[in-house]
N, C-alpha and C positions, 0 to 999 in steps of 0.2 A: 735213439738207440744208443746206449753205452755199451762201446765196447771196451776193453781192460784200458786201452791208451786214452778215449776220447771219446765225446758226448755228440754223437750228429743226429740233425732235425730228420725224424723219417719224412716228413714230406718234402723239403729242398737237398737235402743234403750237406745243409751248411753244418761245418765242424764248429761247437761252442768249444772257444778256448778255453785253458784251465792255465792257470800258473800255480804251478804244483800241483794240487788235487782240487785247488779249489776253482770254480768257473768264474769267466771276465764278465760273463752275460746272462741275464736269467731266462730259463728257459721254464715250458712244461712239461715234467715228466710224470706219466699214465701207469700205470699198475692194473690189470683187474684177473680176478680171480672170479670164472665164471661158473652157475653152479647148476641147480637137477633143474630149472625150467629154462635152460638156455640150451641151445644147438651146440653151446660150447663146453658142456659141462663137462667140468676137470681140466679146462685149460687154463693157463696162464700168460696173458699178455700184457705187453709192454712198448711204451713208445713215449717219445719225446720228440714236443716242437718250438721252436727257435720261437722268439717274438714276434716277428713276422711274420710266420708261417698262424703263430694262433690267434692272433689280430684277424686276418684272410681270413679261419677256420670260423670264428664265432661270427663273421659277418654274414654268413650261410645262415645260421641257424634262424629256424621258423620262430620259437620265443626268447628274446635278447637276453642275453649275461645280465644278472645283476651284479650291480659295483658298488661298494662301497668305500667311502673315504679311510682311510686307515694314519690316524696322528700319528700315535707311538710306532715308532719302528724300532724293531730289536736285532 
């Protein structure tokens, strides 16, 4: 969840530091925009999870993350 000062994990609560605007740590941040065959249609949500928190989150999941190696980093 961003709020105007700071980025904290919705599921620990940890505050992702920023120095200046930009973050010390990577996190994941969620977007979705649900539409006519969801219970949620016309909503919009949002959330962010610290590294840890999404490490734990995909260790849940019934079929695993695929990963791929990534050389170039930009």
């Amino acid at each position: 969840m961003k709020t105007e000062e700071k980025i904290i994990c919705n599921i620990c609560g940890k505050v992702i530091s920023e120095k200046g605007a930009i973050p010390t740590a990577d996190y994941l941040h969620v977007e979705k925009e649900w539409g006519y065959f969801s219970r949620k249609d016309g909503q919009k949500q949002e959330f962010d999870l610290c590294e840890s928190c999404y490490d734990a989150w995909v260790k849940t999941m019934q079929v695993p993350v695929t990963t791929q190696e990534v050389t170039e980093l930009v």
